[in-house]
C-alpha positions as a printed Julia matrix, in Angstrom:
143×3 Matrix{Float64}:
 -10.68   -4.55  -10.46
  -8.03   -7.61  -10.04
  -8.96   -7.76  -14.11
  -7.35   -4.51  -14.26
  -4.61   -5.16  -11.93
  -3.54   -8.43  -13.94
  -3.58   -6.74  -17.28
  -1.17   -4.35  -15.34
   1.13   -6.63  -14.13
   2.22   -7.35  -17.39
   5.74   -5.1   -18.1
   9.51   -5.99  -16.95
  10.19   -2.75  -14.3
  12.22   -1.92  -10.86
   9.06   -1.41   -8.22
   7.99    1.41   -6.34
  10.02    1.91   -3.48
   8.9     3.28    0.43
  10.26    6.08    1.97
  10.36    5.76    5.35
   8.0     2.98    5.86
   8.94    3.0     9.47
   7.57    6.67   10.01
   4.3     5.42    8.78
   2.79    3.4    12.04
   3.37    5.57   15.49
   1.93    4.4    18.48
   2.2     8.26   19.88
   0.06    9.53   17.04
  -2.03    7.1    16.83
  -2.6     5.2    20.44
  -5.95    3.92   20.35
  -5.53    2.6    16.57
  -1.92    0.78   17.78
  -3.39   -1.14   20.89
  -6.4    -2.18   18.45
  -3.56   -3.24   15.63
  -1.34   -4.93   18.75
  -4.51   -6.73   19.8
  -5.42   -8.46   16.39
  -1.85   -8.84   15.25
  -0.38   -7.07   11.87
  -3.08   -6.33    9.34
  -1.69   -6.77    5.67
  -2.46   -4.48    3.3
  -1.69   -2.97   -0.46
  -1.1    -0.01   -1.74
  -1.45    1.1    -6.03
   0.99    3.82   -6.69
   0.83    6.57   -9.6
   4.09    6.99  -11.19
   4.34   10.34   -9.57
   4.77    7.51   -6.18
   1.5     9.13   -4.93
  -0.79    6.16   -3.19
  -3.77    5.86   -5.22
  -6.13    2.93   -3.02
  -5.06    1.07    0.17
  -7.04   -2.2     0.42
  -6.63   -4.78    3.35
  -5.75   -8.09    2.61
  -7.49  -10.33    4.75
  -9.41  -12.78    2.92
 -12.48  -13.86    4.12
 -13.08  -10.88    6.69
 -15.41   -8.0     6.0
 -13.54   -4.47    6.74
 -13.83   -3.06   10.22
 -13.54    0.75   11.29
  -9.85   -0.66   12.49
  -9.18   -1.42    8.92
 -10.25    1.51    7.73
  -8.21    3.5    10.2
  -5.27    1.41    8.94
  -6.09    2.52    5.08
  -6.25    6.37    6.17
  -2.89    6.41    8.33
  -1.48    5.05    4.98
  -3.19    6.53    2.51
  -1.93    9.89    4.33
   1.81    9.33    5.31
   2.7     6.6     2.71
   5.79    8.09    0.33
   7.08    6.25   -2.65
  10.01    6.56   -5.22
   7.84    5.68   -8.25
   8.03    2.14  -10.19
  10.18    2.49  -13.23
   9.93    0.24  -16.71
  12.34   -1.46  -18.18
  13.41    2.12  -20.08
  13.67    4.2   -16.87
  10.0     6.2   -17.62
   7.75    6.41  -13.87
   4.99    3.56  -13.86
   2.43    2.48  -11.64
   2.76    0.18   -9.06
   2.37   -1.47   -5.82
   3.44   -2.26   -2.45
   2.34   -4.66    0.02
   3.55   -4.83    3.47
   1.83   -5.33    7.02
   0.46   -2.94    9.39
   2.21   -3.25   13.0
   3.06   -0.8    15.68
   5.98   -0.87   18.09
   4.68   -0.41   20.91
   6.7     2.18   23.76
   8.54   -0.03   26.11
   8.64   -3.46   24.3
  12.31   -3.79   21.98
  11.95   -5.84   18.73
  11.29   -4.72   15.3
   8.6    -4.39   12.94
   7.83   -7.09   10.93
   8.23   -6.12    6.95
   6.31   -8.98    4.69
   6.67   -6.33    2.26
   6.19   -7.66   -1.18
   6.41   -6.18   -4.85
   3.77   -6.24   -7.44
   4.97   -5.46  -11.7
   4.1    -2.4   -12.67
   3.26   -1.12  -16.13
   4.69    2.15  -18.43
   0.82    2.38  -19.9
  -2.38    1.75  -19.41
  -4.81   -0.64  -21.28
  -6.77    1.41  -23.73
  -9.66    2.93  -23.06
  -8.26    4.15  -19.6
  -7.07    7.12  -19.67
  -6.14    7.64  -16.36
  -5.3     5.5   -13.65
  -6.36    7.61  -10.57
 -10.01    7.36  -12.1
  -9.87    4.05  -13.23
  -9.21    3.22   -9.33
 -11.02    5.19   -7.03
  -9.52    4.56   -3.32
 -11.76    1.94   -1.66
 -11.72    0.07    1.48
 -12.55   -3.78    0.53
């Protein structure tokens, strides 16, 4: 899969763009989840996005560490209230993309903000041939 990813990265384009990454993470809807998260610390993660800004896969990015029910947790929360504008090549068309950042709750009662390590990935205007489509070629998975 990082194959595919790197072939991917190849095209000059503006990245995808969150909407309201700071609606994502709520300690009220999600209580149990944020005093696990607060416990461990931020959990990084990444997220591919169609060019219709839909999140395809969440994976966590903590090397070396086999996925927990916590990081799982962490993948569903974004996989459903994650919003993107979509990634854009260098001609303006909707591309894939994605969006790294760190999972961290504010917690009620403690004042500070959320951290945002958010990086951006190059996305592509077409696939590689012999893929078709993107949202098949990668299936959501936990890693």
């Amino acid at each position: 899969m990082g194959y595919l990813l790197s072939i991917l990265a190849g095209a000059a384009v503006i990245p995808a763009t969150p909407v309201d990454p700071g609606k994502w993470f709520t300690s009220k809807a999600h209580p149990k989840t944020a005093l696990m998260v607060t416990e461990r610390g931020q959990i990084p993660y990444a997220i591919d996005i169609s060019p219709e800004g839909k999140a395809l896969r969440c994976m966590i990015r903590d090397a070396g560490r086999a996925a927990d029910d916590l990081d799982r947790k962490v993948c569903d929360i974004l996989m459903k209230n994650a919003r993107f504008l979509p990634a854009t090549d260098d001609q303006g068309r909707p591309a894939f993309g994605r969006y790294e950042g760190a999972a961290a709750f504010l917690m009620p009662g403690k004042n500070g903000r959320r951290p945002d390590p958010a990086r951006r990935v190059v996305s592509v205007d077409q696939l590689p041939g012999g893929i078709a489509n993107m949202g098949v070629a990668m299936l959501p998975y936990y890693n």
